[in-house]
Every structure is written in structure tokens, then in C-alpha cells.
ROROBA-209195 format. One line per field, with one value per atom (N, C-alpha, C, O, CB): residue number from 1; atom name; x, y, z. Coordinates in steps of 0.001 Angstrom, whole numbers. Each point is the difference from the previous one (the first is absolute). Glycine has a CB too. Layout:
BEGIN
resi <- NUM/...
name <- CA/...
X <- X/...
Y <- Y/...
Z <- Z/...
END
This chain:
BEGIN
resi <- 1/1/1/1/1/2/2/2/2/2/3/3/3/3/3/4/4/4/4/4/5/5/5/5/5/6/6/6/6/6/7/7/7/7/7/8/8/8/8/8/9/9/9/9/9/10/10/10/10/10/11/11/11/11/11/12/12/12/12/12/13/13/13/13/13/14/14/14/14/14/15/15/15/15/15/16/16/16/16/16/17/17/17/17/17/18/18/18/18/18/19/19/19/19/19/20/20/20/20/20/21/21/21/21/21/22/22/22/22/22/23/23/23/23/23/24/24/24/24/24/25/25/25/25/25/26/26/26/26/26/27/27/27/27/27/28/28/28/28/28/29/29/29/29/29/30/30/30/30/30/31/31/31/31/31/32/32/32/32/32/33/33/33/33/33/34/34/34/34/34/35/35/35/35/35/36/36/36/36/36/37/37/37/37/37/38/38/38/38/38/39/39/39/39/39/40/40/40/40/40/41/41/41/41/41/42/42/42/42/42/43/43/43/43/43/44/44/44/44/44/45/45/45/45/45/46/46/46/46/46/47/47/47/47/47/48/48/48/48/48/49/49/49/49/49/50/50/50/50/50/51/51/51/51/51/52/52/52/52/52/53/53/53/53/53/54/54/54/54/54/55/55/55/55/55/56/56/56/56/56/57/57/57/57/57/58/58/58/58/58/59/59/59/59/59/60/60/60/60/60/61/61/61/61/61/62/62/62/62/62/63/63/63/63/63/64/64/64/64/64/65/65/65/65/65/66/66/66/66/66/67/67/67/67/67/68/68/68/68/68/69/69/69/69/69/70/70/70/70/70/71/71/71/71/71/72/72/72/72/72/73/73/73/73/73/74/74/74/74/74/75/75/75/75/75/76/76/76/76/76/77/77/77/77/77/78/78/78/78/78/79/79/79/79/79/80/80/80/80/80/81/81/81/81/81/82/82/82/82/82/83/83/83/83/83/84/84/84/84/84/85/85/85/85/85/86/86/86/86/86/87/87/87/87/87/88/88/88/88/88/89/89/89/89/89/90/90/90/90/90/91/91/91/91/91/92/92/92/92/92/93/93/93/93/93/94/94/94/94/94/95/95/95/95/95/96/96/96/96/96/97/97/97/97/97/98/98/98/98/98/99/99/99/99/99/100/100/100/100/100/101/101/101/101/101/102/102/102/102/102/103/103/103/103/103/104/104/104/104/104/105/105/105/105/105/106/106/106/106/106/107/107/107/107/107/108/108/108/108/108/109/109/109/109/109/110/110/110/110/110/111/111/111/111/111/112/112/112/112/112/113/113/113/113/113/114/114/114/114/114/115/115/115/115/115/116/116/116/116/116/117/117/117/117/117/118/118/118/118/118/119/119/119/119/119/120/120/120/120/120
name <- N/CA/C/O/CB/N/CA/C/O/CB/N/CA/C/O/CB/N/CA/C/O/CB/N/CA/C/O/CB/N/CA/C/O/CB/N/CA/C/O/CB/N/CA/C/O/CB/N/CA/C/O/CB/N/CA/C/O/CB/N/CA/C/O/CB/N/CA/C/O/CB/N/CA/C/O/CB/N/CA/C/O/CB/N/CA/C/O/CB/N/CA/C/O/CB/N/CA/C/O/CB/N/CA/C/O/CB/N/CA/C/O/CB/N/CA/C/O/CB/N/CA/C/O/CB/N/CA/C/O/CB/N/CA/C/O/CB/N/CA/C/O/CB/N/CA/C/O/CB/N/CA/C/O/CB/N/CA/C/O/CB/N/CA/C/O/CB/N/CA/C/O/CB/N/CA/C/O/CB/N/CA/C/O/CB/N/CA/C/O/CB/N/CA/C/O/CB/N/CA/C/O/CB/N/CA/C/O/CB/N/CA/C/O/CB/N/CA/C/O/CB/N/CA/C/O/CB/N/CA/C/O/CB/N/CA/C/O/CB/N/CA/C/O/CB/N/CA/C/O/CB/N/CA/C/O/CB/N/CA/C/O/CB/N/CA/C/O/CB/N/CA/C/O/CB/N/CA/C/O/CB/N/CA/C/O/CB/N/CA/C/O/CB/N/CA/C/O/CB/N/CA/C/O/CB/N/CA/C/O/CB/N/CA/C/O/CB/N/CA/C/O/CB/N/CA/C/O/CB/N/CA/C/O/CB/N/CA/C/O/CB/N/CA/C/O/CB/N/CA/C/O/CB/N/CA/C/O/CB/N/CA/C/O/CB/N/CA/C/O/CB/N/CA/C/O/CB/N/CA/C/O/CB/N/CA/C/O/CB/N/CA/C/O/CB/N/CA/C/O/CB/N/CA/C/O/CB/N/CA/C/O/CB/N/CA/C/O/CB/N/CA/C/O/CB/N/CA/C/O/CB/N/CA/C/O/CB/N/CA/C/O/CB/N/CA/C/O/CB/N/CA/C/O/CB/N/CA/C/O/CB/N/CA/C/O/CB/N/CA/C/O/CB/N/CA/C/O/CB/N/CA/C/O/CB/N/CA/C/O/CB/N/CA/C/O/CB/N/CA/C/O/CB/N/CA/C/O/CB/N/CA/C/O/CB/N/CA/C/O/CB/N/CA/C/O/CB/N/CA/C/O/CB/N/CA/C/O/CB/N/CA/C/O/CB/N/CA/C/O/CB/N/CA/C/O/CB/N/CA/C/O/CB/N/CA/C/O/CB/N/CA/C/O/CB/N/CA/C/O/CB/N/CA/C/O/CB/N/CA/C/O/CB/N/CA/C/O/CB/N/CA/C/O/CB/N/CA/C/O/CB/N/CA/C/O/CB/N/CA/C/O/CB/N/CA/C/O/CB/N/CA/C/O/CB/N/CA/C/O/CB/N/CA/C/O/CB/N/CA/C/O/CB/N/CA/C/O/CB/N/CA/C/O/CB/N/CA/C/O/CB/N/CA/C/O/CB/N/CA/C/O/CB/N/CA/C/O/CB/N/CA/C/O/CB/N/CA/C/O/CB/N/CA/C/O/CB/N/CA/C/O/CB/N/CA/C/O/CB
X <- -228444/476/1203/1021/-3348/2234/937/1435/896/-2794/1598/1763/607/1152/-1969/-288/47/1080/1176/-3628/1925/708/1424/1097/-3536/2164/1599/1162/1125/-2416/720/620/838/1145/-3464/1142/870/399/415/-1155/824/708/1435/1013/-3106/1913/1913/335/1082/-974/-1060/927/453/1193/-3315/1187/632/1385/909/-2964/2246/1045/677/788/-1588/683/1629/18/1185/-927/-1010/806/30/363/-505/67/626/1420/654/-3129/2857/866/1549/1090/-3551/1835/765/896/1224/-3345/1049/519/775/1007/-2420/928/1237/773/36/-1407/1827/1418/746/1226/-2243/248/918/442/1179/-2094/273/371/951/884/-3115/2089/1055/1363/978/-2842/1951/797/1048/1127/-2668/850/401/547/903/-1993/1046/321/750/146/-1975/2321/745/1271/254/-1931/2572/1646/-34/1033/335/-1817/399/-333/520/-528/-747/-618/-51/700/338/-1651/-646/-1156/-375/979/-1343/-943/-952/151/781/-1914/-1550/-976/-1110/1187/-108/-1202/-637/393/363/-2301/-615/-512/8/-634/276/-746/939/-362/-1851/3460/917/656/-100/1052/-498/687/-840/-217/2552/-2924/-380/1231/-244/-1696/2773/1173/443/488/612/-1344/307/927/-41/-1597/2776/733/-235/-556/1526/-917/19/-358/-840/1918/-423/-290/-995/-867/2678/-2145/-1271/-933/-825/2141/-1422/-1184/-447/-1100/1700/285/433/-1256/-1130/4451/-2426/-577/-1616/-706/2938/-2715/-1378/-890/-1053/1910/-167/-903/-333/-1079/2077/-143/104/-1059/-947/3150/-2006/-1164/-1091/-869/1963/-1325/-1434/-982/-1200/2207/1/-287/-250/-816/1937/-25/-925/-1293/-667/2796/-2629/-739/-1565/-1083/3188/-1621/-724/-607/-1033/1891/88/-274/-678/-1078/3327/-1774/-529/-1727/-844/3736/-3163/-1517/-875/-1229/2326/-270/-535/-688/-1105/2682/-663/238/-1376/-688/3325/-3441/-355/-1646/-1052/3660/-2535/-1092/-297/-1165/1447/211/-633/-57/-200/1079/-766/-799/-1067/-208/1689/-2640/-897/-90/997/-1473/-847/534/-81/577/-1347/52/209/1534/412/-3365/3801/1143/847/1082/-1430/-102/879/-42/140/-190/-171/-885/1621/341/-3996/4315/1833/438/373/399/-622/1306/-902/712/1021/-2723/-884/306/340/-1821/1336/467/1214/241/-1806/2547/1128/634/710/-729/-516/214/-774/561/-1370/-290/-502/818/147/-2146/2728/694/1366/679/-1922/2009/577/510/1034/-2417/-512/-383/122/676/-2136/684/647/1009/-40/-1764/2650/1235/986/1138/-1433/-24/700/-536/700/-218/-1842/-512/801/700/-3161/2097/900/1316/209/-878/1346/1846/-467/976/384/-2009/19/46/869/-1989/42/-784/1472/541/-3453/3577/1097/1093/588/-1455/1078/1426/-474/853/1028/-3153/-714/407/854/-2860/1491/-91/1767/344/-3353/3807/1408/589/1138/-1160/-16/365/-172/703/-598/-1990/-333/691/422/-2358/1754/841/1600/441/-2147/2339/1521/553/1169/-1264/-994/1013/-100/-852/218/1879/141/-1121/-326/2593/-2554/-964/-1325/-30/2150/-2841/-1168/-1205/-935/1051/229/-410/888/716/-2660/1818/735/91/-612/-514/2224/135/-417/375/1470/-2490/-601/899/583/-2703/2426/1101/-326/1060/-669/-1240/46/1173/971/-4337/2702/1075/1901/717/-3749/3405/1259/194/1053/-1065/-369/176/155/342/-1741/905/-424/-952/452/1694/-3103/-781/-912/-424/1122/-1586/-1287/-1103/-58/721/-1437/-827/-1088/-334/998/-1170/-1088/1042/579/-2982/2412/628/-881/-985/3095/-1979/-460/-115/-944/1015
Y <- -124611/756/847/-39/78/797/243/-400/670/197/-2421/-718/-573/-217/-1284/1417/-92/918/-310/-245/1651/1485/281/195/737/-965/-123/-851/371/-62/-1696/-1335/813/393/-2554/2141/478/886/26/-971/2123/1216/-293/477/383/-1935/-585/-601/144/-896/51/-1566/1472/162/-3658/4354/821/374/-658/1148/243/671/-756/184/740/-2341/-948/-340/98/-1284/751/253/792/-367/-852/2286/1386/238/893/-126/-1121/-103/-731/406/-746/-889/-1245/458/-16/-1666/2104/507/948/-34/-737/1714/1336/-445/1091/1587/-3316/-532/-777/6/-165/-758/-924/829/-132/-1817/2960/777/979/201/-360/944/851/-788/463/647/-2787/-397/-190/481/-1324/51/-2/598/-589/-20/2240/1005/968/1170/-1701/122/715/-289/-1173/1824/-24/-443/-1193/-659/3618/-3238/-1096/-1176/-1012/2206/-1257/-1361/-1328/-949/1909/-1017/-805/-755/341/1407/-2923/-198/600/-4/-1789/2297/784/-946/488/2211/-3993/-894/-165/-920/73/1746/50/-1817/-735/3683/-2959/-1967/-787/-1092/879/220/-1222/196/-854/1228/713/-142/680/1209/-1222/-899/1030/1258/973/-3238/1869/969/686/-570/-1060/3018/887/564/-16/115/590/987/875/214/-955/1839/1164/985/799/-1604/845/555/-329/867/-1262/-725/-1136/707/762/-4089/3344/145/1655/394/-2813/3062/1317/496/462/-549/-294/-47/-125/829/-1572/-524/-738/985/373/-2658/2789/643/1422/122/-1264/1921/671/51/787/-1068/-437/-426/-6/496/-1247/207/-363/1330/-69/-2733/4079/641/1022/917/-1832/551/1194/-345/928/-406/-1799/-183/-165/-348/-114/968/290/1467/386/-2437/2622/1596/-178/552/909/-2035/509/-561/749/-1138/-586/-825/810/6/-2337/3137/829/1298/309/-1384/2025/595/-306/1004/-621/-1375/32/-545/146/-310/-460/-296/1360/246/-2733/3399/1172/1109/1111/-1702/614/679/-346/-1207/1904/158/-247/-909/-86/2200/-2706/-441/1039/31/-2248/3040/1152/882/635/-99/-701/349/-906/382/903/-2586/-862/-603/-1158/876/1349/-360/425/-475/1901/-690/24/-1098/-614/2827/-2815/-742/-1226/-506/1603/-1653/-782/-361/-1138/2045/257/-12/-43/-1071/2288/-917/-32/-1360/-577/2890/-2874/-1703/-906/-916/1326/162/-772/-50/-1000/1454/949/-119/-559/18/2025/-2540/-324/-1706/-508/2502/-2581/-1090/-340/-928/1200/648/-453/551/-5/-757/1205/-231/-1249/-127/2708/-3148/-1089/-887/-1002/1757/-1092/-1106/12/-845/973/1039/616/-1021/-935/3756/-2284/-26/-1791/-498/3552/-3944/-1078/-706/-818/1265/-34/-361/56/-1072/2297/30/135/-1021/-496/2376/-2167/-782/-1136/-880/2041/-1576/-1335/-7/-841/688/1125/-426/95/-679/1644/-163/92/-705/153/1453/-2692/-1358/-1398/-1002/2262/-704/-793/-206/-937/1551/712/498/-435/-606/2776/-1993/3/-1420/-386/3134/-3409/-1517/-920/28/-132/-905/-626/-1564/-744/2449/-1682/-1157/1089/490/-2640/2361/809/-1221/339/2134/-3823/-223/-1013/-910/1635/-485/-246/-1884/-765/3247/-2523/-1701/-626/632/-615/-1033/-489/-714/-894/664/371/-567/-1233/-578/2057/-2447/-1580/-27/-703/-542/2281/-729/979/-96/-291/969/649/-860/426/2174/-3455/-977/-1786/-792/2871/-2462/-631/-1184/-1115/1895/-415/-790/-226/846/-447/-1633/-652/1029/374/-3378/3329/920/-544/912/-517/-1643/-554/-1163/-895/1717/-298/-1327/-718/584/52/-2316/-782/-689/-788/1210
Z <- 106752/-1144/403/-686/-290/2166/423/853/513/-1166/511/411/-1781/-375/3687/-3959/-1470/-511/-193/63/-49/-284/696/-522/405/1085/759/-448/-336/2167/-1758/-696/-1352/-223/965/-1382/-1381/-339/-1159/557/1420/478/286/-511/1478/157/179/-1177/-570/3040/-2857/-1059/-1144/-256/208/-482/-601/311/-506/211/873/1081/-323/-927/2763/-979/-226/-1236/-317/2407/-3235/-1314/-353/-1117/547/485/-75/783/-539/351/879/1256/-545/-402/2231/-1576/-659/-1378/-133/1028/-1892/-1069/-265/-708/451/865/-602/1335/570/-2045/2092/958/-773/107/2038/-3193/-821/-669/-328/211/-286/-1570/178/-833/-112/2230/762/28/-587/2139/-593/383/-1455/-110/2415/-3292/-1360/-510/-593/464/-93/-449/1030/-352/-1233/2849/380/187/-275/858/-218/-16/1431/-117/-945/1778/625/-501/469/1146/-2463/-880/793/-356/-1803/2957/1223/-578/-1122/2967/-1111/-337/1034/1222/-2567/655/1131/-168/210/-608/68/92/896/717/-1828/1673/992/489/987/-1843/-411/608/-56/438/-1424/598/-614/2125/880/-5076/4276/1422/1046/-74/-933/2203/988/920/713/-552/-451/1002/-1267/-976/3279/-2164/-780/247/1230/-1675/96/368/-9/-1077/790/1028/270/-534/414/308/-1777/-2130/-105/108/-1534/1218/-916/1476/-504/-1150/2636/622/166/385/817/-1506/369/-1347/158/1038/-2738/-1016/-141/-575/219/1028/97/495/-516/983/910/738/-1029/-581/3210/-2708/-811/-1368/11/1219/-2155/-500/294/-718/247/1570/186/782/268/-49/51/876/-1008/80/2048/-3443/-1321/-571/-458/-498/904/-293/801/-470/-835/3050/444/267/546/-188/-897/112/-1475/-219/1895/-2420/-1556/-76/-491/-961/1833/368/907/-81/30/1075/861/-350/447/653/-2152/-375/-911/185/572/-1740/-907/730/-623/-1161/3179/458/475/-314/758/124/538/-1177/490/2000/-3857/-658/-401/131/-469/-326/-252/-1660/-717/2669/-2330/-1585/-931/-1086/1317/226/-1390/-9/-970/1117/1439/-315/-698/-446/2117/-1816/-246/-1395/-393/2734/-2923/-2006/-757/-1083/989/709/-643/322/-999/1317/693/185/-615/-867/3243/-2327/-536/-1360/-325/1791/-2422/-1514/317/-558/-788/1797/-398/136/-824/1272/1203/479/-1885/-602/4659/-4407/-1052/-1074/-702/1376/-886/-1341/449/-1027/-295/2352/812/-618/-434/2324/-1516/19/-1654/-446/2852/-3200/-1173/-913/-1231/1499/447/-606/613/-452/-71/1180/749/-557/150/1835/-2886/-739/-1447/-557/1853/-1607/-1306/-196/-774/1341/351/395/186/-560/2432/-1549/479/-1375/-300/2669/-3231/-1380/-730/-267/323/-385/-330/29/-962/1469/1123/-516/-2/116/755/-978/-312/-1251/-283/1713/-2569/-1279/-665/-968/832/749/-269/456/-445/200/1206/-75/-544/-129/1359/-1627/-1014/-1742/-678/2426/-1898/-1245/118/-976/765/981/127/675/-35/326/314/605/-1175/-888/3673/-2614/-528/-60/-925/1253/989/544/418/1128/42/-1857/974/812/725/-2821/1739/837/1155/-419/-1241/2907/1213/-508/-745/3010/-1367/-258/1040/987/-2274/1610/1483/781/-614/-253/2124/841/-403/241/1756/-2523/501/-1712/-276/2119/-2584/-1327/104/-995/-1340/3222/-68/1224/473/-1694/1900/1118/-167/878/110/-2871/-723/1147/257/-2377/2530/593/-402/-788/2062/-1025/-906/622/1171/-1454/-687/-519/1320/756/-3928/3463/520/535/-615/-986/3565/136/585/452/-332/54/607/875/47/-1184
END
């Protein structure tokens, strides 16, 4: 149970990691690519970034395993109302694309590719 916990302690971490490096790299003035899985040789930035990341999110996990749970009944509600407002916001531009596209429903690569439906 406990190489379990660890395991997904890192895999957390590195997508946590991975991500805000793409999202950093994206949004900052050198406009680089930070793709942790696409390239193993990172530059400098991109790894600088990664580590970085992963080292807030180890203080922040840290930080939340060494309180107790009755200290942890704020950030709890707040992560919950957090959680649904990010369903909210999801539901949203679901239905405002539904409402507003012209095609709401997607076209399937085999027919914008014109290929037989069932080949043989």
C-alpha cells in the first residue's frame, strides 16, 4: 500500500509538472515548446519550469498531509466549490456551443476523408 501511495504521489506531481510547464511555456514571451512527454531533452526553461512545478506541488500536498482533517474542512469546501464551478464552466461552454455552432454535431474523419464507412 505504501509503494502504491508513493507511485501516485509522483504520477500526480508529473502531471501536475508537465502541465503548468506547457501552460507557463505557452504563455510566456519566449513561446517555446515545454512538452514534457513529446521531447526527452528539455531545455533549460522547460526543465527549470518542470522542476519548479513539481516542487509547488510538493510543498502544497505536504502542507495538506500534515494537517489534521478537522483543520482541513476550509480548504476542503473551498477545493469542493472549486470542483463545481469547473463542472459549471464545463456544462456552460458545452451548451453555448451547442446553441451557437453551426454543425453541433462533429463530422467523422472517415466522411471529411470520404472513406467507406465499413471497409473490406
Amino acid at each position: 500500500v505504501f509503494f502504491h501511495g508513493v507511485a501516485a504521489l509522483w504520477s500526480y506531481a508529473s502531471v501536475f509538472g508537465s502541465t503548468a510547464a506547457l501552460l507557463i511555456a505557452e504563455y510566456s514571451p519566449l513561446h517555446e515548446s515545454c512538452d514534457v512527454y513529446e521531447s526527452p531533452a528539455l531545455s533549460p526553461h522547460c526543465r527549470a519550469t518542470f522542476l519548479a512545478a513539481v516542487a509547488v506541488y510538493g510543498v502544497f500536498v505536504t502542507a495538506l498531509c500534515l494537517r489534521g482533517i478537522a483543520n482541513q474542512q476550509r480548504i476542503q469546501h473551498f477545493l469542493f466549490l472549486f470542483r463545481l464551478a469547473a463542472l459549471a464552466t464545463m456544462l456552460a461552454t458545452l451548451l453555448v456551443h451547442l446553441l451557437t455552432a453551426t454543425s453541433p454535431v462533429p463530422v467523422p474523419l472517415a466522411l471529411r476523408l470520404r472513406l467507406p464507412a465499413h471497409p473490406t
